[in-house]
MILO-209936 format. One line per field, with one value per residue: x, y, z of N, C-alpha, C in turn; residue number from 1; chain. Coordinates in steps of 0.2 Angstrom, whole numbers. Layout:
BEGIN
n_c1 c(X,...)
n_c2 c(Y,...)
n_c3 c(Z,...)
ca_c1 c(X,...)
ca_c2 c(Y,...)
ca_c3 c(Z,...)
c_c1 c(X,...)
c_c2 c(Y,...)
c_c3 c(Z,...)
num c(NUM,...)
cadena c(A,...)
//
This chain:
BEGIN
n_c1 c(-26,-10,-2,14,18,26,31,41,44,35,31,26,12,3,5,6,-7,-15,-12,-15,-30,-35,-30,-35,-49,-46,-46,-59,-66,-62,-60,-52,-39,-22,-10,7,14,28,38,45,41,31,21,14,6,-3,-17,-20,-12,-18,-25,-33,-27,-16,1,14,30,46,59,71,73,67,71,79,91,89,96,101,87,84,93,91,78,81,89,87,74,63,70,66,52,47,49,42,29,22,12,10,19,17,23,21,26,30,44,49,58,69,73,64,57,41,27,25,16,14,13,8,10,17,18,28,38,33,30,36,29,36,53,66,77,89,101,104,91,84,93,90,77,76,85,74,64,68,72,56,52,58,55,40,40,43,33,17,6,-1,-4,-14,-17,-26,-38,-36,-21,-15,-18,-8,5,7,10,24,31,30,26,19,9,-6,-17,-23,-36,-36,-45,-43,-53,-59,-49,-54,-55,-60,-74,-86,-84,-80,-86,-92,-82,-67,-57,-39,-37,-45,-46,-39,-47,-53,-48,-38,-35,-22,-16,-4,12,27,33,40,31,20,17,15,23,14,4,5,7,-4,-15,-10,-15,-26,-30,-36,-35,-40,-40,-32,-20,-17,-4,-2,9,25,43,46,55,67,71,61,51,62,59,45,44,54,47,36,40,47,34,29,22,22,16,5,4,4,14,13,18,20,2,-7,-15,-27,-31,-33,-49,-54,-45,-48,-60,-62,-57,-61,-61,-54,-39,-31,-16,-8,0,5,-1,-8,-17,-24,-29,-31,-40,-51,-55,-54,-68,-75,-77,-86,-80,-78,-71,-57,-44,-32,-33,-26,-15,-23,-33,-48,-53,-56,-61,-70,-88,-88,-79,-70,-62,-44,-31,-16,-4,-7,-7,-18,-29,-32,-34,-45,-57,-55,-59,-71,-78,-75,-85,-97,-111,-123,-114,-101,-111,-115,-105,-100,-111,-109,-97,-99,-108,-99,-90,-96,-98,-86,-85,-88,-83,-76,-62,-56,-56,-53,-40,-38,-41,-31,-23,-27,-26,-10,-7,-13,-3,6,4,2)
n_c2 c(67,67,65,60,62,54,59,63,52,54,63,64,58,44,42,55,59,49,52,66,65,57,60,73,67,60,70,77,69,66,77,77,75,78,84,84,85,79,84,82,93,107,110,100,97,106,108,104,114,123,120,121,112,104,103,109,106,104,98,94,100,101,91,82,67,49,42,54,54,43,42,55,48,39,42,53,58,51,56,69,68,63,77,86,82,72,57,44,38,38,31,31,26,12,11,12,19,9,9,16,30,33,23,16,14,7,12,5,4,2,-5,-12,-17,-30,-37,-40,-36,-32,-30,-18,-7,-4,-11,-8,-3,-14,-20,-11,-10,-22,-21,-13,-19,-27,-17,-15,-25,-27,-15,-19,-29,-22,-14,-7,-6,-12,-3,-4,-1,-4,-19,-31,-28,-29,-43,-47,-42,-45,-58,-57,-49,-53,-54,-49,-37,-30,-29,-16,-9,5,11,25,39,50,64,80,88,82,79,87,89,102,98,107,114,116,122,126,112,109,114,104,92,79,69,55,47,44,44,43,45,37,25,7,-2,4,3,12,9,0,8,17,10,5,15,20,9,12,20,33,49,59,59,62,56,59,58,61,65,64,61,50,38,38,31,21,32,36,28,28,39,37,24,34,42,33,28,39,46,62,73,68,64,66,72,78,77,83,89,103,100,104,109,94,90,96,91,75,77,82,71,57,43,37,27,14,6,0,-13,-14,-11,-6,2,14,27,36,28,31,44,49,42,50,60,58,50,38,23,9,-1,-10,-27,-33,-36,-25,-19,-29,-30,-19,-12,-15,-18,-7,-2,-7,-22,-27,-36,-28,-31,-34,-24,-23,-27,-17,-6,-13,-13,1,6,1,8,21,23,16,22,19,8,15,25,17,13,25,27,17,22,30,27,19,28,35,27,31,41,37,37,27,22,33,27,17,21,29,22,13,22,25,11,10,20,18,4,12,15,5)
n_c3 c(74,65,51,42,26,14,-1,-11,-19,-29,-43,-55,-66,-61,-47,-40,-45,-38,-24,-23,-25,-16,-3,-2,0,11,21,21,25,38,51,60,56,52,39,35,21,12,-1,-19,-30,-27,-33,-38,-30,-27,-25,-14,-8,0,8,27,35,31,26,19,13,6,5,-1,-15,-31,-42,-32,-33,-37,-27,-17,-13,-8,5,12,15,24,33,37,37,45,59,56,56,67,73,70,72,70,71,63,50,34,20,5,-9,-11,-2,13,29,37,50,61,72,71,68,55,39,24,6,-8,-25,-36,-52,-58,-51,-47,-59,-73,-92,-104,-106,-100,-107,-104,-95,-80,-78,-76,-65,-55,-52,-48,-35,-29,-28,-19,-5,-6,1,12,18,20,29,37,40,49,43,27,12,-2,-20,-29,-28,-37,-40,-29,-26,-35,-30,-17,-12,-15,-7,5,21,36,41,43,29,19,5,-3,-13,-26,-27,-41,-49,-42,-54,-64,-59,-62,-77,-92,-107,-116,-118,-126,-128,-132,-139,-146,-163,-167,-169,-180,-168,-158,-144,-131,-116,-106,-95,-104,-103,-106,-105,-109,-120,-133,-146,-152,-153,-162,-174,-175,-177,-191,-197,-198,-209,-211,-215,-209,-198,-181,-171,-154,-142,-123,-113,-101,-108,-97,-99,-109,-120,-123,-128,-138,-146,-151,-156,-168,-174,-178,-187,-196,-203,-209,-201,-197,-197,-193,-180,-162,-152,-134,-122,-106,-100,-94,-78,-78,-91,-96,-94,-105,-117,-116,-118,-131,-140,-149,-146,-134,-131,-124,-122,-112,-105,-93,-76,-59,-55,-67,-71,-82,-92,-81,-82,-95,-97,-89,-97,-106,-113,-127,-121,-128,-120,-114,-115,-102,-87,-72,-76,-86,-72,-66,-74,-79,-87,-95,-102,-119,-124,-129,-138,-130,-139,-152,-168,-175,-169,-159,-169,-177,-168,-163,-176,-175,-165,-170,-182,-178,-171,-162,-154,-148,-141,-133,-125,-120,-111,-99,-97,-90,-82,-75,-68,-58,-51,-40,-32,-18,-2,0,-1,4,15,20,19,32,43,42,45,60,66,65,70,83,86,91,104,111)
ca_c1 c(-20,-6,2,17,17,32,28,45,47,29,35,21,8,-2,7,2,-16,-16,-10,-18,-35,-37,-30,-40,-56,-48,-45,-64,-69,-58,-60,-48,-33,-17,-7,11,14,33,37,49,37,25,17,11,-1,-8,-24,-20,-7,-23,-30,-30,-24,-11,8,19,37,51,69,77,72,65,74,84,93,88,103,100,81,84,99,87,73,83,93,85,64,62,68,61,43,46,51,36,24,18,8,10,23,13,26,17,29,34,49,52,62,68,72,59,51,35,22,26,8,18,8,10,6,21,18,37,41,32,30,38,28,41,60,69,80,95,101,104,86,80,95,88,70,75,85,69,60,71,70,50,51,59,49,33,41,46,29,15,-1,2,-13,-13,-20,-30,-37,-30,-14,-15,-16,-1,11,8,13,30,32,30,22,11,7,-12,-18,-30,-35,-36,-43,-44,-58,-57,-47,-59,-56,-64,-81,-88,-80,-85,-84,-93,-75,-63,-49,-34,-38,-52,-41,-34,-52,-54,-42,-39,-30,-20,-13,1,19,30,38,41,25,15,17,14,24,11,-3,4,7,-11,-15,-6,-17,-33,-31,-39,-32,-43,-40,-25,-18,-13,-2,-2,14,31,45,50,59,70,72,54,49,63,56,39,47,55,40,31,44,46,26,27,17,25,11,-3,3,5,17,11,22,15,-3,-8,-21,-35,-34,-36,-55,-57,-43,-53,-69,-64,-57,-68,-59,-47,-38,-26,-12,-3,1,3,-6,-8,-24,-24,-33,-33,-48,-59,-55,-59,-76,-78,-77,-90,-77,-80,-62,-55,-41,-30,-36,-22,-16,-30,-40,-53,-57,-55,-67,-80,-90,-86,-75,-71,-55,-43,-25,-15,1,-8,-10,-22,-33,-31,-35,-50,-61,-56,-62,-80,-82,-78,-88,-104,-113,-123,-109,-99,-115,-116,-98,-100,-116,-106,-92,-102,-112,-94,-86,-103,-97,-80,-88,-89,-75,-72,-53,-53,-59,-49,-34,-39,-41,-23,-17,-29,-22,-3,-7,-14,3,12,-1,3)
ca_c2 c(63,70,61,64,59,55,62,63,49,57,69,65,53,40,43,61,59,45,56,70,63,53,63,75,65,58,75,78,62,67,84,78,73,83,81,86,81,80,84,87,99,108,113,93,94,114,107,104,118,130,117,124,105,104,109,104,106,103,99,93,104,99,87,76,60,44,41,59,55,36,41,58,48,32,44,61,60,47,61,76,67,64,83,89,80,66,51,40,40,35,30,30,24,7,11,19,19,3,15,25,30,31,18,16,12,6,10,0,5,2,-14,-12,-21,-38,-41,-34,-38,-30,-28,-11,-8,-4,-18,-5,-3,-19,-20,-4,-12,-28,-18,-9,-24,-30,-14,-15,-32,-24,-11,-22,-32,-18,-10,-6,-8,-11,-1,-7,7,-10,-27,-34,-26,-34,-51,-49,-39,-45,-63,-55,-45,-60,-45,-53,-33,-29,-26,-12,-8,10,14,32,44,53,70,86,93,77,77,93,93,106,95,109,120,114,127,124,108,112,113,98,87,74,64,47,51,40,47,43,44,35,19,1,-7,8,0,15,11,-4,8,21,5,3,22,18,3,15,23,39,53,67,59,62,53,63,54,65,61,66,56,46,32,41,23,22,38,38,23,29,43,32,22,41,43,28,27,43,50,65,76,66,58,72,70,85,79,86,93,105,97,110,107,86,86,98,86,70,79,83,63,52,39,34,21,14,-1,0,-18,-16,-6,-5,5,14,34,40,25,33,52,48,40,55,66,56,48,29,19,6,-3,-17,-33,-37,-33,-27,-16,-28,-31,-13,-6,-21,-17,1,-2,-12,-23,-29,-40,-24,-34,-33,-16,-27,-29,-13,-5,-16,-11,10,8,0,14,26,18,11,28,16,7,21,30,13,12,30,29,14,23,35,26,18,34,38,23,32,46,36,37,19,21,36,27,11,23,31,15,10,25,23,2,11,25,11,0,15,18,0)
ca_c3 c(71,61,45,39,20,12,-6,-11,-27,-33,-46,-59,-66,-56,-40,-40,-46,-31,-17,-22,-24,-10,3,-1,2,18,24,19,28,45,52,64,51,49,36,33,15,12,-7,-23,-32,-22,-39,-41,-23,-27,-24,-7,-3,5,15,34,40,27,28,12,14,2,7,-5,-20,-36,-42,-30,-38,-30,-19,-11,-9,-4,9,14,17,26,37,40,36,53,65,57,58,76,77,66,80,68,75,59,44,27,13,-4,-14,-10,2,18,32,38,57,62,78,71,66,45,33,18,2,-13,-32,-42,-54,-60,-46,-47,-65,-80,-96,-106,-101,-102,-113,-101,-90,-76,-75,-72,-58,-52,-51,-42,-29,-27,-24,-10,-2,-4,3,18,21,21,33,45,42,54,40,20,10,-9,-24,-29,-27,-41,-41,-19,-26,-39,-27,-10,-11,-17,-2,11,25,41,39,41,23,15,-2,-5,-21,-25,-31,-47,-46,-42,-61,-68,-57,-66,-83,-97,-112,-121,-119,-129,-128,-139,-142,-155,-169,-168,-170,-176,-166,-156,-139,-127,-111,-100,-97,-108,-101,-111,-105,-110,-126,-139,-155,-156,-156,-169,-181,-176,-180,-196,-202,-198,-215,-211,-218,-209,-190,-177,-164,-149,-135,-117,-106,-102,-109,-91,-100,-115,-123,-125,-130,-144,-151,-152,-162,-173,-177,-183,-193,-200,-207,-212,-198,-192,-198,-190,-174,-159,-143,-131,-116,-100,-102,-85,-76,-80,-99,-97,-96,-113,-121,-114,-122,-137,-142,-151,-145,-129,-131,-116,-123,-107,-105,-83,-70,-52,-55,-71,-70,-88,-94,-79,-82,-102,-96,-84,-100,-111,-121,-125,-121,-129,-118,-117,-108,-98,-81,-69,-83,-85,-67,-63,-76,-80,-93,-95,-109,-125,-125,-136,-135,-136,-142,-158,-168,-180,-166,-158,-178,-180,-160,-164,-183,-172,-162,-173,-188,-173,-167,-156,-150,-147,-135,-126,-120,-115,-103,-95,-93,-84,-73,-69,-65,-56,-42,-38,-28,-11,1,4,-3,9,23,21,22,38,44,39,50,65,65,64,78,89,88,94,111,116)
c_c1 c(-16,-2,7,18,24,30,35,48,40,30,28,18,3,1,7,-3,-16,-17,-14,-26,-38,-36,-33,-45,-55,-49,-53,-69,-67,-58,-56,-41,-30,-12,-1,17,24,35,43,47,32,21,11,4,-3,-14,-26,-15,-12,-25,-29,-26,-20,-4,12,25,43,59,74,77,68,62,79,84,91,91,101,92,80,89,97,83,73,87,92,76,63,64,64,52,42,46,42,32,20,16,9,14,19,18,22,19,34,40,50,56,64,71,67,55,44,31,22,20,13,13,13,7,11,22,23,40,41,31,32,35,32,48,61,73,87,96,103,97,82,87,93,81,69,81,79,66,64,69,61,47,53,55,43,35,40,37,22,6,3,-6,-10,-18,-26,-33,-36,-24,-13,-15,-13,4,10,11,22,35,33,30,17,9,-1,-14,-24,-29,-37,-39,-46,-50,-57,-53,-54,-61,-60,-73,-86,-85,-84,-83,-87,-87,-71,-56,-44,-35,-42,-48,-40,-38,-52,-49,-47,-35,-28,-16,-9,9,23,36,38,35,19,13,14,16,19,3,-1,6,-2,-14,-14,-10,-25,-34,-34,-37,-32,-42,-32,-24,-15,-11,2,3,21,35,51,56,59,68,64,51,53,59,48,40,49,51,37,33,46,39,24,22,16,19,3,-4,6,9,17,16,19,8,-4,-14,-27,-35,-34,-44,-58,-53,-46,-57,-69,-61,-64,-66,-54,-46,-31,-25,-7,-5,1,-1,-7,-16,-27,-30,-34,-39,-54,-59,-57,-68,-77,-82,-82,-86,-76,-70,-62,-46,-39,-34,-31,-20,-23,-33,-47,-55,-58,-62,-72,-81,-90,-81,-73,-62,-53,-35,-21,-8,-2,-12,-17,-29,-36,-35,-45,-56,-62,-59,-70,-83,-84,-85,-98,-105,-116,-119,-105,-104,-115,-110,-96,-105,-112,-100,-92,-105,-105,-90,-90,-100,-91,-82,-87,-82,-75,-64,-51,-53,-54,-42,-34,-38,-33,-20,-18,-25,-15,-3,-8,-8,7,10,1,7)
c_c2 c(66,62,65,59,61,55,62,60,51,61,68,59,51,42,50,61,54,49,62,69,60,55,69,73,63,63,78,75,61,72,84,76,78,82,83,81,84,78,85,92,101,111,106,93,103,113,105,109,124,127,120,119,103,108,104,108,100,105,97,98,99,94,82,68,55,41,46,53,49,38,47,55,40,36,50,59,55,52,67,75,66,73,88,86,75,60,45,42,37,37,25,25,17,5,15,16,14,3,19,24,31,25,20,14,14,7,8,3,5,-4,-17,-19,-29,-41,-37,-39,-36,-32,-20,-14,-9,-10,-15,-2,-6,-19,-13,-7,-18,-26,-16,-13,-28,-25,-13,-20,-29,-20,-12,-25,-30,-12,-10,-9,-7,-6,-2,0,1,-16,-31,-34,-30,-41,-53,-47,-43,-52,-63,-51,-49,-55,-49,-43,-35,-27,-22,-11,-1,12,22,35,47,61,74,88,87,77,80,94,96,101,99,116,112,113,124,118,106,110,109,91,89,71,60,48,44,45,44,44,40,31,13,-3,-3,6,6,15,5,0,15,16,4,10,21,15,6,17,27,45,60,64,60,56,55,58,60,62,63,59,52,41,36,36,23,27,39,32,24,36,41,32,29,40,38,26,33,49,57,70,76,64,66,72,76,85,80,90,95,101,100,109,99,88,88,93,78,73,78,76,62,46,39,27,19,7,-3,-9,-21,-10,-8,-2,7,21,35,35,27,41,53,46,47,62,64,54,41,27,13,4,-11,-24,-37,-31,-32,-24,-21,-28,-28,-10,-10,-19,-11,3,-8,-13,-28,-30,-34,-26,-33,-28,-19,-25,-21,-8,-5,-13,-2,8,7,4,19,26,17,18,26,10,11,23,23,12,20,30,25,16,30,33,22,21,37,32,26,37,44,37,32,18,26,33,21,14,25,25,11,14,25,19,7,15,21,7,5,14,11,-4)
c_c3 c(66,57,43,32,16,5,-9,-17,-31,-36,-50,-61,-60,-47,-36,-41,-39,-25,-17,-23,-17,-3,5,2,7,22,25,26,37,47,57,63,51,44,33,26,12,2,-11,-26,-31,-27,-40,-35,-25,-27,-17,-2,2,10,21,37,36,27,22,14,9,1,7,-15,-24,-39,-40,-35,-33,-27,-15,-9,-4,4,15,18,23,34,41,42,45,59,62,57,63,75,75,72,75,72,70,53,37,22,7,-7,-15,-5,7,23,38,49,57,68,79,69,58,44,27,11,-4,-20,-36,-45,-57,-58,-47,-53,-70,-88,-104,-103,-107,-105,-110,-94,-82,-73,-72,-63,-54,-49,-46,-37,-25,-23,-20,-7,0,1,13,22,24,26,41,46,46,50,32,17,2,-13,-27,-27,-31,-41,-33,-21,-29,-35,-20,-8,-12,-11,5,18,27,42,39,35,22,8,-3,-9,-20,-30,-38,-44,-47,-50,-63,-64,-59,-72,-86,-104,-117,-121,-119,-130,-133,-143,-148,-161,-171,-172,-177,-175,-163,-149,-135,-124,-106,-103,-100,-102,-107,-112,-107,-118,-134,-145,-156,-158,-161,-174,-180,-179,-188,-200,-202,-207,-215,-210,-216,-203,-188,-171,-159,-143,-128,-112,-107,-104,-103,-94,-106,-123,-127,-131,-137,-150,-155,-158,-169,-178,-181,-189,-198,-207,-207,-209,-195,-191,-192,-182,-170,-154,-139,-126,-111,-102,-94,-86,-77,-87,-101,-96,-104,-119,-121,-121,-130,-143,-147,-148,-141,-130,-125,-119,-120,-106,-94,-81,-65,-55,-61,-73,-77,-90,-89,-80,-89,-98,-92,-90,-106,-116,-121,-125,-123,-124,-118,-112,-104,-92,-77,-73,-82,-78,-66,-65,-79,-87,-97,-104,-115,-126,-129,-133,-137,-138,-150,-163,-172,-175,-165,-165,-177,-171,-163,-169,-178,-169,-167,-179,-184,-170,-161,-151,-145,-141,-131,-121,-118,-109,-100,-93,-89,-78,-69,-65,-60,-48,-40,-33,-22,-8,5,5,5,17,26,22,29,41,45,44,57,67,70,71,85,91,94,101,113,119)
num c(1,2,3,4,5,6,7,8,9,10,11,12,13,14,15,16,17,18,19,20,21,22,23,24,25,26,27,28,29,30,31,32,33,34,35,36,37,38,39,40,41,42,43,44,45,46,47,48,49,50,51,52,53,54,55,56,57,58,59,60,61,62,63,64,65,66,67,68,69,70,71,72,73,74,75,76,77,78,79,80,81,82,83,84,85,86,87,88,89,90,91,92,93,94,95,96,97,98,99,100,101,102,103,104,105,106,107,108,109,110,111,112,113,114,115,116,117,118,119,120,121,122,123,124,125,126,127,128,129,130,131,132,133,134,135,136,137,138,139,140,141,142,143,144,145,146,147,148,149,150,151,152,153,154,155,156,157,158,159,160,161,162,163,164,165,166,167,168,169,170,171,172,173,174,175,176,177,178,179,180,181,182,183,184,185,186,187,188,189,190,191,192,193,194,195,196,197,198,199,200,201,202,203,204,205,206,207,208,209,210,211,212,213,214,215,216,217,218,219,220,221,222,223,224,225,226,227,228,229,230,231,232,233,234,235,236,237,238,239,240,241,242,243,244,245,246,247,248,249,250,251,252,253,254,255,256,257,258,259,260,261,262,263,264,265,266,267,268,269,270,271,272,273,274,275,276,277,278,279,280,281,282,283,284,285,286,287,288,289,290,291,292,293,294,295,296,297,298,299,300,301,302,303,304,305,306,307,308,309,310,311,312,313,314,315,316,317,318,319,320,321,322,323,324,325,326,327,328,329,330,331,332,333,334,335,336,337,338,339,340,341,342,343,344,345,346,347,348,349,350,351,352,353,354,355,356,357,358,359,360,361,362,363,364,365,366,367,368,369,370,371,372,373,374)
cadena c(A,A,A,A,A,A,A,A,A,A,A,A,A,A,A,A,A,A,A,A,A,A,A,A,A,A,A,A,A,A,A,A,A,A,A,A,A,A,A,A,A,A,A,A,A,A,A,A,A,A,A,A,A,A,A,A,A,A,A,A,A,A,A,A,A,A,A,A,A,A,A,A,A,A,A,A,A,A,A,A,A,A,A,A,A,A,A,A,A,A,A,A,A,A,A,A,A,A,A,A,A,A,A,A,A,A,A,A,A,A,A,A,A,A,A,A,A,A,A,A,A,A,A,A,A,A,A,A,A,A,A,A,A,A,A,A,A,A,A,A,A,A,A,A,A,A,A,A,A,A,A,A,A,A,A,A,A,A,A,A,A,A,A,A,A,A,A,A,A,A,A,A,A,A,A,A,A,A,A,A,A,A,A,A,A,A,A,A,A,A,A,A,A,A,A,A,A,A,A,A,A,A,A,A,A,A,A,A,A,A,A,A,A,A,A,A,A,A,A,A,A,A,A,A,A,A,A,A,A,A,A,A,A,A,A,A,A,A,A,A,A,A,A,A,A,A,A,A,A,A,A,A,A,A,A,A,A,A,A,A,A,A,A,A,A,A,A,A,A,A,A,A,A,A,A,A,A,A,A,A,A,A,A,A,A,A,A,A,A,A,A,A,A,A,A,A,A,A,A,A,A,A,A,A,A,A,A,A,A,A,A,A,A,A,A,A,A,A,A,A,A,A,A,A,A,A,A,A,A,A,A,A,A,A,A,A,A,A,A,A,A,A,A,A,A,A,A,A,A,A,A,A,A,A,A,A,A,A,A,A,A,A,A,A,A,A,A,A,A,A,A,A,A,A)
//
């Protein structure tokens, strides 16, 4: 069975760590899977570029805008994955081709779409977001199986999608660098301890200026705050800026930007503390790659979080830096607190290993392959 995976709005974050983890393990799970993984930077899948049943191909460059990619992948991608000898189309990212003579598996992981606990700042984002979400609706419509990045994220998006689609839920494995980490190598980041770290890229709901006013009200003189992410949403990111500067933090609070994927488990490692004030999620990878790295997380309690990670972590309303403040001071401050919310966050990282998500995918594309044969 060949896939052709349209890869294309995956440039970085979740949507990256998704596709490259999981299709890995389906491909592990399948010795009779092929997968033509259709890309903007074939640097973001290098952990699938050796595979022998792997072919990445990149034909629009880098960077396409999303008119090229939408009017690409609306007008061109449907005959070149006949021509390629694909058997099923798997669009990731919400939207694909509302033509095409193959069997589409629409997947779902962007929580933008169905609920904004925020708004952006610019009012050309939100009509951007609810264009998306007509096209998403379409897509689900026209599509052959839906596969969801969760089960809770599946019971917030799908009624929104109105799709007699057969449904799966997907969840993905940990990446490879996480399953093995060295928490006793540090690398650069040595130096830096002791910090506080939070990881992802910068949107509205990711909610960071409330956790550098939380940062702020720690009153510890000798700790940092490191925040790991590129700045996606400018708007955002200057605001978090701002805030530094405003309370004086310039010194203490760190913004890295992109970190390569081989130097997240020694940044993990060397934390005392993760803390994750992202207000949405579809799934949400940085609170299990901390646990993976023996670093106890604190996180917010909305969206899916807590169903995701159970007892694994300790949470707190993150709308309030007060709260927020007061949870990090307990870790750092509670040595057995602190060691209990790391073993928990290893025996839960410890249930990630199966290839259920991969199987439920397979699955998805079986289904898909099947409509075409009848």
């Amino acid at each position: 069975m060949k896939v052709v995976v349209d890869a294309l709005a995956a440039s970085s974050g979740g949507g990256v760590t998704y596709l490259r983890s999981i299709l890995a393990q389906a491909l592990d799970a399948d010795p009779s899977l092929e997968i033509v993984l259709v890309v903007a930077r074939s640097d973001s899948f290098d952990v699938l570029a050796d595979h022998p049943r792997v072919r990445i191909l990149s034909p629009l460059g880098p960077s396409p805008s999303l008119v090229r990619r939408l009017t690409w992948e609306a007008a061109v991608l449907p005959r070149e994955a006949r021509q390629l000898g694909g058997d099923v189309l798997f669009s990731p990212s919400e939207i694909a081709p509302l033509r095409s003579g193959l069997p589409v598996v629409l997947g779902l992981q962007n929580p933008n779409l169905y609920e904004r606990p925020v708004r952006y700042a610019s009012p050309l984002q939100e009509l951007r977001l609810r264009l998306l979400l007509l096209a998403a609706r379409a897509s689900a419509r026209r599509a052959a199986a839906l596969v969801f990045v969760s089960e809770p994220f599946r019971r917030r998006a799908a009624p929104a999608l109105a799709s007699r689609a057969p449904v799966f839920v997907a969840e993905p494995p940990l990446d490879t660098v996480f399953r093995e980490p060295r928490p006793d190598q540090l690398g650069r980041f040595a130096s830096l301890r002791p910090y506080i770290l939070s990881v992802s890229d910068f949107y509205p709901y990711k909610n960071f200026t409330v956790l550098v006013d939380a940062f702020d009200l720690l009153q510890r003189d000798d700790l940092r705050l490191i925040i790991a992410g590129r700045p996606v949403d400018r708007h955002s990111h200057e605001q978090t800026r701002q805030r530094i500067r405003e309370l004086g933090l310039g010194k203490r609070v760190l913004l890295t930007g992109a970190v390569q994927l081989a130097e997240m488990p020694s940044l993990y490692a060397g934390a005392e503390c993760f803390v994750f004030p992202s207000l949405l999620e579809s799934y949400g990878f940085p609170p299990f790659e901390a646990m993976a790295c023996s670093t106890p997380v604190v996180t917010s309690d909305a969206s899916v979080m807590p169903e995701l990670i159970g007892d694994a972590a300790a949470y707190v309303n993150a709308r309030e830096a007060r709260a927020i403040a007061a949870e990090v001071t307990r870790v750092l401050d509670n040595c057995e607190y602190a060691d209990a919310l790391r073993e928990r966050g290893l025996q839960r990282v410890a249930r990630m290993g199966a290839s259920v998500g991969a199987e439920a995918l397979l699955n998805a594309f079986r289904l898909a392959r099947a409509t075409a044969d009848t």
